[in-house]
KEROVO-828923 format. One record per atom (N, C-alpha, C): residue number from 1; x, y, z. Coordinates in steps of 0.05 Angstrom, whole numbers. Example, Ala and Ser with C-alpha at 12.3 -4.5 7.8 and 13.67 -1.06 7.14 Angstrom:
% residues 2
SITE  nr     c1     c2     c3
SITE   1    264   -114    156
SITE   1    246    -90    156
SITE   1    264    -66    156
SITE   2    257    -45    142
SITE   2    273    -21    143
SITE   2    258      1    157
This chain:
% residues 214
SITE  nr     c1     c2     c3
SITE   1   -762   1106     68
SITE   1   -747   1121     48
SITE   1   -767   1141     35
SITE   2   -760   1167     25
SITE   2   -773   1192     13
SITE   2   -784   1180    -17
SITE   3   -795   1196    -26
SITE   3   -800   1196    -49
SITE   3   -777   1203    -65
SITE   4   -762   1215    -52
SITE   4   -744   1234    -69
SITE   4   -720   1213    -70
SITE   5   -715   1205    -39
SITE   5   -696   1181    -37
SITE   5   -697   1167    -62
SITE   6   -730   1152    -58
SITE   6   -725   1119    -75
SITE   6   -716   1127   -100
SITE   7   -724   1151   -114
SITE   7   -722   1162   -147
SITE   7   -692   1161   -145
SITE   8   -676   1178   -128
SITE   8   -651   1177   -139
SITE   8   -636   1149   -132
SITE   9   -651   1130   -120
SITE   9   -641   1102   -120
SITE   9   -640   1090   -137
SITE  10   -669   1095   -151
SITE  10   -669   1074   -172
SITE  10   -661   1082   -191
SITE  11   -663   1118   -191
SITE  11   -641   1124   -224
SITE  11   -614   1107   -216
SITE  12   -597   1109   -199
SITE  12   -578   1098   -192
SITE  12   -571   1059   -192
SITE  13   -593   1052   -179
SITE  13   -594   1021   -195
SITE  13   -601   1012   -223
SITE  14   -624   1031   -237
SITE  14   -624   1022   -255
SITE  14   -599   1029   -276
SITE  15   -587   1050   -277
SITE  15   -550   1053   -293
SITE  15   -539   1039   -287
SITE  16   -544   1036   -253
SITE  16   -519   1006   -252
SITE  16   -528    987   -265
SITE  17   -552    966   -268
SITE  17   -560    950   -288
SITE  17   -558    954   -310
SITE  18   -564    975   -326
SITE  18   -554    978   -343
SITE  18   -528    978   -361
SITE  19   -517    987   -349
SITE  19   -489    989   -345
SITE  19   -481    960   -353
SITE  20   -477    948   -325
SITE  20   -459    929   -328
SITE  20   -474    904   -342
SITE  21   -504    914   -354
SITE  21   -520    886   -367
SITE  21   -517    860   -366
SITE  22   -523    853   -341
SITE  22   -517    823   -328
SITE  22   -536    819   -308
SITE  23   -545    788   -301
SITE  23   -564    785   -292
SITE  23   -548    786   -258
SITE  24   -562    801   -236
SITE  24   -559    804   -217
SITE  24   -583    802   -190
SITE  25   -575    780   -160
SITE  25   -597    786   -142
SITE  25   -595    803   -132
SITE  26   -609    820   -118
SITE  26   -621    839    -97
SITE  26   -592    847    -75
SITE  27   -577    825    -68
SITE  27   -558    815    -54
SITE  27   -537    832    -59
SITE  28   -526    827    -91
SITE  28   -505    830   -104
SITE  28   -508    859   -113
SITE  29   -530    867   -122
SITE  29   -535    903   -126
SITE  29   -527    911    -90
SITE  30   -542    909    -73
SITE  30   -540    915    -43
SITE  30   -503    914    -34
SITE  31   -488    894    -42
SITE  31   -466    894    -36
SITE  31   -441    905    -50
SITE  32   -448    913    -81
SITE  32   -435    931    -91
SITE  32   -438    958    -92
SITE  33   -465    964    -84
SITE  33   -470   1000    -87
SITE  33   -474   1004    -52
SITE  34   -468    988    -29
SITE  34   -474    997    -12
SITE  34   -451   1021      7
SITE  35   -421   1010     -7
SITE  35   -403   1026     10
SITE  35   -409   1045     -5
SITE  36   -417   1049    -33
SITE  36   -411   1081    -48
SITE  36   -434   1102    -37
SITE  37   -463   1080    -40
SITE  37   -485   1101    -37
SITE  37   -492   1102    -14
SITE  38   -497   1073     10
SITE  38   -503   1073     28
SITE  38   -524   1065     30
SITE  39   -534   1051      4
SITE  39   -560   1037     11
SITE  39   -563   1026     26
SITE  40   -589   1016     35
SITE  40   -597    996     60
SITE  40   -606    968     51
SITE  41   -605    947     52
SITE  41   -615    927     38
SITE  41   -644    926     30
SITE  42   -660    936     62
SITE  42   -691    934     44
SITE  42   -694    958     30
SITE  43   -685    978     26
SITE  43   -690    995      0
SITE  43   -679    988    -19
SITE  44   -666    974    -22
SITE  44   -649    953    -57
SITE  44   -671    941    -62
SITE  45   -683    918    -37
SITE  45   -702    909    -48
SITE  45   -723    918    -63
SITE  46   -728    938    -42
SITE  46   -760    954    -51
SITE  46   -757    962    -74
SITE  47   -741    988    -86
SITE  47   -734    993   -103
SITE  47   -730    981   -138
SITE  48   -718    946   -133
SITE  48   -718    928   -149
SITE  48   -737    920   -159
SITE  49   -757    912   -135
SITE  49   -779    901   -149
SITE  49   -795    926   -158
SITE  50   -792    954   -145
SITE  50   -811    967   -155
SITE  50   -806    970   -193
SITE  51   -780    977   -197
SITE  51   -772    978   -221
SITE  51   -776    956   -249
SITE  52   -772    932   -226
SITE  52   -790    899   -243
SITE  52   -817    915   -249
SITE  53   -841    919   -226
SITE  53   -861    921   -233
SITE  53   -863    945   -253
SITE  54   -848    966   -265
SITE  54   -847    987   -276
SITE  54   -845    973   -306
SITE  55   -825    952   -308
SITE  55   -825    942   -332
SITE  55   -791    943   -345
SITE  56   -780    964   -329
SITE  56   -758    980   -327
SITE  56   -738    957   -329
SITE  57   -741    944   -314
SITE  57   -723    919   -311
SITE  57   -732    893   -308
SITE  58   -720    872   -315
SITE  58   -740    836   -323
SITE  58   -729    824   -297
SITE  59   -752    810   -281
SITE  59   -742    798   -253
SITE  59   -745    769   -268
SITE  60   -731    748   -258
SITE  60   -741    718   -265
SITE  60   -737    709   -235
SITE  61   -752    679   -234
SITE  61   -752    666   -205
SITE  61   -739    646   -202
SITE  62   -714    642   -189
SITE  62   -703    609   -190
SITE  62   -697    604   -168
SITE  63   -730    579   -166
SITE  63   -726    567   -136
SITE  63   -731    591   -114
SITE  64   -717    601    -93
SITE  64   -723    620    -73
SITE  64   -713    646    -80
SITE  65   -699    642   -109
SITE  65   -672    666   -116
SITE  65   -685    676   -131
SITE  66   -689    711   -135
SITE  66   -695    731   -155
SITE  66   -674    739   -170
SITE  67   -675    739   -192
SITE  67   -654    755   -207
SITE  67   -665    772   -231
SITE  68   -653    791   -229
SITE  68   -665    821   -227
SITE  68   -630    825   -259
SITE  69   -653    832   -284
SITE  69   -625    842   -304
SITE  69   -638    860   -331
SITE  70   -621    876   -342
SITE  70   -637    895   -352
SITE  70   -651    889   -378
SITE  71   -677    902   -377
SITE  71   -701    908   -405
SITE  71   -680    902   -430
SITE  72   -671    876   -448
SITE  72   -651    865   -471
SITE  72   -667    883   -493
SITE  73   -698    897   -500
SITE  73   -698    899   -528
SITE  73   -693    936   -526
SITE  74   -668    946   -508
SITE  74   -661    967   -504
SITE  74   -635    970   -518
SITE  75   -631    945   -530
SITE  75   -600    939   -532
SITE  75   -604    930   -558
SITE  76   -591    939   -576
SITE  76   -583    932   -612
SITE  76   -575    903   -609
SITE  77   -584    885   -626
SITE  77   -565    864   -635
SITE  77   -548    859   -640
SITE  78   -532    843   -628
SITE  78   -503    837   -642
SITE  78   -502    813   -654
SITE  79   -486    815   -672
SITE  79   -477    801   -697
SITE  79   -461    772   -684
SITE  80   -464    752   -701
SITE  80   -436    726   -691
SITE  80   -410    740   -695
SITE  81   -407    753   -704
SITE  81   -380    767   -714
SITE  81   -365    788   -682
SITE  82   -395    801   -685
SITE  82   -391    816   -658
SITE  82   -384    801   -638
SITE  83   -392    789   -628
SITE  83   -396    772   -609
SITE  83   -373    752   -612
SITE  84   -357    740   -622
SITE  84   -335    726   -626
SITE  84   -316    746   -620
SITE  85   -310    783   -634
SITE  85   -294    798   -626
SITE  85   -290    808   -598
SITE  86   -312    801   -580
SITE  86   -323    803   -551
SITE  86   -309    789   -535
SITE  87   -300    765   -552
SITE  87   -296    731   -535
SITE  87   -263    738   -545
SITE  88   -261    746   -568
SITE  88   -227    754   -565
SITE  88   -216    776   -540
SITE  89   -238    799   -542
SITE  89   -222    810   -522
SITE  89   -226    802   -502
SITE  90   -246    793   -489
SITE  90   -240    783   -469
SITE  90   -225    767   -458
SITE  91   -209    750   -476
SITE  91   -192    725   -469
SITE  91   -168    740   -470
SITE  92   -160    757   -489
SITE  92   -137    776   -489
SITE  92   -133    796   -462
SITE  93   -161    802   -447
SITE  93   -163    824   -422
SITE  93   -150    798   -407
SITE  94   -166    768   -405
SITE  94   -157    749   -384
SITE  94   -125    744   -386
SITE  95   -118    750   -414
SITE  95    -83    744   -411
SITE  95    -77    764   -398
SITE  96    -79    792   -402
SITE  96    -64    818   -389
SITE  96    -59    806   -354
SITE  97    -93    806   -352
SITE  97   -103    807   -319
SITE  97    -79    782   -311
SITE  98    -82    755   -326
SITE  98    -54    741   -306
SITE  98    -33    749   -310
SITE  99    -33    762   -331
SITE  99      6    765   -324
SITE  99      6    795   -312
SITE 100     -8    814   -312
SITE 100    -12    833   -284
SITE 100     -5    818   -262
SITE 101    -28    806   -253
SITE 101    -27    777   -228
SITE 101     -1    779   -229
SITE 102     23    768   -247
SITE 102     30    747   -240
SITE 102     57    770   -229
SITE 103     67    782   -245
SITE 103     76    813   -243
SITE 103     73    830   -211
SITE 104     56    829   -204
SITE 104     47    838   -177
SITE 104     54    820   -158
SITE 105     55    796   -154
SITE 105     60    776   -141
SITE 105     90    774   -139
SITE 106    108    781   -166
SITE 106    138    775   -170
SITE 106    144    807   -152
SITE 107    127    829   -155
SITE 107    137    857   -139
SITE 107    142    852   -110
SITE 108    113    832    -99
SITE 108    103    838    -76
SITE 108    124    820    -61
SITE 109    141    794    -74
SITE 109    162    775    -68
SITE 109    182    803    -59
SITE 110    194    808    -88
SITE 110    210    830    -80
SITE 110    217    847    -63
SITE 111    192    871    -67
SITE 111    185    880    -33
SITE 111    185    870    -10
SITE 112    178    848     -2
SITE 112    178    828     19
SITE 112    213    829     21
SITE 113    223    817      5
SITE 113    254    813     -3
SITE 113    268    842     23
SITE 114    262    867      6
SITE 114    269    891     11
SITE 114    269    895     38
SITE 115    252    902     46
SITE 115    238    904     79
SITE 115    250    889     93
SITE 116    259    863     91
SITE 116    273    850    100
SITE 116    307    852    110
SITE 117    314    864     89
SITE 117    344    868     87
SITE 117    342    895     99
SITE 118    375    904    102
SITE 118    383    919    110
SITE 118    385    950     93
SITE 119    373    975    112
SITE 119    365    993     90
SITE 119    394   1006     87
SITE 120    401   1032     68
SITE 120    435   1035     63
SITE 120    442   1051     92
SITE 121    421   1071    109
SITE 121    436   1072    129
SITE 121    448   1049    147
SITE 122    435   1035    146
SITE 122    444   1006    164
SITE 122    462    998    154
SITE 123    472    987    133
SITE 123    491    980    119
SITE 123    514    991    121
SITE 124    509   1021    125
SITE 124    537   1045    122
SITE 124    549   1036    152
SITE 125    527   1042    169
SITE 125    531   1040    203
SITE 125    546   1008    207
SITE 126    534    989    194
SITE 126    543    970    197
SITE 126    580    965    184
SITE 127    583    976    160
SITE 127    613    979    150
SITE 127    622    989    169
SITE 128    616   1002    183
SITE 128    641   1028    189
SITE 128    650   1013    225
SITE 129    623    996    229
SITE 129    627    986    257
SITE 129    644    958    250
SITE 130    640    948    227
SITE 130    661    930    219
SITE 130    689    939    213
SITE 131    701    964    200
SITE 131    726    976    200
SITE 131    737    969    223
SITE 132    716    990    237
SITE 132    727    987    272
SITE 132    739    963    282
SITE 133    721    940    283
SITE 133    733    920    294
SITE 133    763    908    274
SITE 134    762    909    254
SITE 134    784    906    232
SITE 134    808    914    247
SITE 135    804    942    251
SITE 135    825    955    251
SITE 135    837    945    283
SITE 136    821    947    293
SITE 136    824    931    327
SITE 136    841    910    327
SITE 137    827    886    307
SITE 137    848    865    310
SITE 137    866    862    293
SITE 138    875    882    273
SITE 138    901    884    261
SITE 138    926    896    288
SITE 139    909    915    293
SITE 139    935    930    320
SITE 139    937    910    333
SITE 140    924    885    344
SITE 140    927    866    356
SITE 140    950    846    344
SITE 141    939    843    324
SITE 141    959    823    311
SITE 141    983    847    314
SITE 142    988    857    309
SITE 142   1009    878    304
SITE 142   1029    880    327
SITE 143   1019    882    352
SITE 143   1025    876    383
SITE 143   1033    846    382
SITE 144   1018    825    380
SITE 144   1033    802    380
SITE 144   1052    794    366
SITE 145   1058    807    341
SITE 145   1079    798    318
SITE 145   1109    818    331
SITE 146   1111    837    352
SITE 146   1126    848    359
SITE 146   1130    839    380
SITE 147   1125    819    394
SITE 147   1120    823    416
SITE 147   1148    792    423
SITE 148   1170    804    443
SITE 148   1184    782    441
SITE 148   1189    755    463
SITE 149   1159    758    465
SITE 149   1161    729    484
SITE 149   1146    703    479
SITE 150   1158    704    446
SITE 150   1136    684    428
SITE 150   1155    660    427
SITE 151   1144    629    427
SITE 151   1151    613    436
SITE 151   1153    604    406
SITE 152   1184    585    405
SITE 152   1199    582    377
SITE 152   1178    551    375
SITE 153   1183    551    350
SITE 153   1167    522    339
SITE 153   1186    495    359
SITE 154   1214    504    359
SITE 154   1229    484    371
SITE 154   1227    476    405
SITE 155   1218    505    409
SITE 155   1214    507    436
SITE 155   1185    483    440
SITE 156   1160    496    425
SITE 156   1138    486    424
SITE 156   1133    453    419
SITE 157   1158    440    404
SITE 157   1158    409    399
SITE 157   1171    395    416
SITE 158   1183    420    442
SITE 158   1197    402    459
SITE 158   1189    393    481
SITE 159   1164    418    485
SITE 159   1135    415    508
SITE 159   1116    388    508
SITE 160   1118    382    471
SITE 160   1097    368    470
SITE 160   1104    343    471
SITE 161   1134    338    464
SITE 161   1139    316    466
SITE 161   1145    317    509
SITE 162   1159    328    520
SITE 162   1155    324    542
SITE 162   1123    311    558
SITE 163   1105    334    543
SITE 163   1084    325    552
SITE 163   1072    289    549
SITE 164   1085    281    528
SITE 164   1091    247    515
SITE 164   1090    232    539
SITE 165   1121    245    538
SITE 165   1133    219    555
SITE 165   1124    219    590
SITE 166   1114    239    595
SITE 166   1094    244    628
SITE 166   1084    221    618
SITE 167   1057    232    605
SITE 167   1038    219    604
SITE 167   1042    186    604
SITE 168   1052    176    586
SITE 168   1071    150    593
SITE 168   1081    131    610
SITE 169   1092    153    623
SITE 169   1101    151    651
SITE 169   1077    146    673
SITE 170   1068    168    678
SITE 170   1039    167    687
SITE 170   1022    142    686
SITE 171   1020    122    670
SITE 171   1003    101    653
SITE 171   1022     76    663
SITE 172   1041     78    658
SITE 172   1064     63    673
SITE 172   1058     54    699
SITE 173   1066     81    720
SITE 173   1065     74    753
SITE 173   1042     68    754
SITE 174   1008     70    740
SITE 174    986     72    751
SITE 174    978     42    749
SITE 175    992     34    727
SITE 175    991     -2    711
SITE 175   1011    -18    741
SITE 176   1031     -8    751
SITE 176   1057    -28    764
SITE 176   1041    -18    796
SITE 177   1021     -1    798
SITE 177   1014      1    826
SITE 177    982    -22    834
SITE 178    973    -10    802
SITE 178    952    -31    802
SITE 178    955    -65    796
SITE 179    976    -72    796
SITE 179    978    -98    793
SITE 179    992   -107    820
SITE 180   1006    -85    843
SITE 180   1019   -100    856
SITE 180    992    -90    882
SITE 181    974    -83    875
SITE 181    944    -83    898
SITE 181    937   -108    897
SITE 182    928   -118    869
SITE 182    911   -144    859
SITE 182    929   -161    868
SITE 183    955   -164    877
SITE 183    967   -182    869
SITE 183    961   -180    908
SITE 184    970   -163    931
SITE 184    962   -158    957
SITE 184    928   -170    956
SITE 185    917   -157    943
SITE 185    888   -165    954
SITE 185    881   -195    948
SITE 186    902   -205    933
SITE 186    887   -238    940
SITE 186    881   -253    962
SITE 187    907   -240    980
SITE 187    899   -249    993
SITE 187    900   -235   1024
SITE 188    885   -212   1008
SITE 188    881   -184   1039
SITE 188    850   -188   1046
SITE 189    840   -201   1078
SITE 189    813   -210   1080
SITE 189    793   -185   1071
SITE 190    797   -164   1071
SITE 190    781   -139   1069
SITE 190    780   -132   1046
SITE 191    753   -109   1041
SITE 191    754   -101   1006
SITE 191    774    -91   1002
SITE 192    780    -72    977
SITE 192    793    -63    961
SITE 192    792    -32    969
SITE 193    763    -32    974
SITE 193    770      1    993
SITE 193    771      3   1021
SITE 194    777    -19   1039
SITE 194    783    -11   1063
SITE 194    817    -13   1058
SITE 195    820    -31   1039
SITE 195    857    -28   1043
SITE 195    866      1   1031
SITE 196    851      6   1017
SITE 196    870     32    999
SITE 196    868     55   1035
SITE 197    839     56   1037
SITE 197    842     70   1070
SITE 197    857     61   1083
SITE 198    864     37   1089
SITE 198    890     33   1110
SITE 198    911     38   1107
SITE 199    914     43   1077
SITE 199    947     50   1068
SITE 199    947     75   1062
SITE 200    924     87   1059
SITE 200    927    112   1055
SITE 200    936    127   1022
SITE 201    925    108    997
SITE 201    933    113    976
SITE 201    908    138    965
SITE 202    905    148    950
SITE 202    887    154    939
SITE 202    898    154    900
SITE 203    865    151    897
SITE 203    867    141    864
SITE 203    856    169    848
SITE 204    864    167    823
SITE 204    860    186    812
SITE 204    836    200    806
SITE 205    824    171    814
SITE 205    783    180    809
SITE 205    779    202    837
SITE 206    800    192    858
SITE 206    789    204    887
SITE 206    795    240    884
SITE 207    814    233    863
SITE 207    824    266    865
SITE 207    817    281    846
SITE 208    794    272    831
SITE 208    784    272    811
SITE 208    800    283    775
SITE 209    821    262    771
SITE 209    840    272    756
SITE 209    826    252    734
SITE 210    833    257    710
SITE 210    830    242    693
SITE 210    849    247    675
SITE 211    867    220    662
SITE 211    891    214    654
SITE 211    889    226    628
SITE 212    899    243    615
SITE 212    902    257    587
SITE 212    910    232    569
SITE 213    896    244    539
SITE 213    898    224    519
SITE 213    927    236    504
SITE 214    944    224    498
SITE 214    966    222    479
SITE 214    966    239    447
């Protein structure tokens, strides 16, 4: 790095220390001023300590960690008074900051919400493709309510009871055919399915029917 470089570095780290008057490593300067200025880490370093050794700024050692924070008798004293009004606002900034938080979080729900749903052209496109079908099956209904080959309620109770008494019926011959086999096979030497083949019956399973429920 230039001569000229490191000077406007360290005017530039030492405001930032100043500035924000808090004890900071080498790390934490390097990772906040690096997207703005483009520092490089070993010129943070270099720079730091050169400014420690200047006097400019107080380094302390803890353990493997340097921390690097600004020259305190640059700075007026403050009062308990002061210093309690410090601790108000700052607890007052910490209320803002959560209910900001909390505010931003109820937007970002929302938005999420939004994006989700349907925007008003969709909605319009969507009505109007719903009319359509509306109107479709009103003409429909409209055609069937004119239409004169509609089957009377009396008509309809007379099917169903017909359909009754089949079925009945049906359940009937299947009971008076099946008891007069059992009643043959007692004493027919052969199974049960070589006689139905010899007689030539077939069963409802063969024809694959299955007897309707009532």
């Amino acid at each position: 790095m230039s001569k000229n470089k490191e000077a406007a570095a360290a005017s530039i780290i030492l405001s930032y220390l100043n500035e924000n008057n808090r004890p900071y490593s080498t790390q934490d300067v390097f990772g906040n001023l690096q997207k703005q200025h483009g520092f490089g880490k070993t010129a943070v370093v270099k720079v730091m300590e050169m400014l420690a050794s200047q006097g400019k700024i107080t380094e302390k050692v803890y353990g493997k960690q340097k921390i690097y924070f600004p020259d305190q008798s640059q700075f007026t004293d403050v009062s308990d008074s002061e210093l309690k009004n410090l601790d108000n606002q700052i607890s007052e900034l910490n209320s803002k900051s959560q209910s900001v938080q909390q505010n931003c979080r109820q937007l970002e729900t929302e938005l999420k919400e939004l994006n989700s749903s349907m925007t008003t052209e969709e909605l319009i496109s969507e009505t109007e493709q719903l009319k359509k079908e509306c109107k479709s099956y009103q003409e429909r209904l409209q055609k069937i309510k004119l239409a004169s080959n509609h089957v009377t309620p009396e008509e309809k109770e007379k099917v169903y009871k017909e359909r009754i008494h089949l079925v009945k019926e049906w359940k009937k011959r299947k009971r008076m055919v099946t008891d007069m086999m059992d009643a043959i096979l007692e004493g027919y030497p052969k199974s049960k399915k070589q006689f139905l083949e010899e007689v030539g019956i077939e069963t409802d399973e063969d024809c694959k029917v299955k007897m309707p429920d009532l």
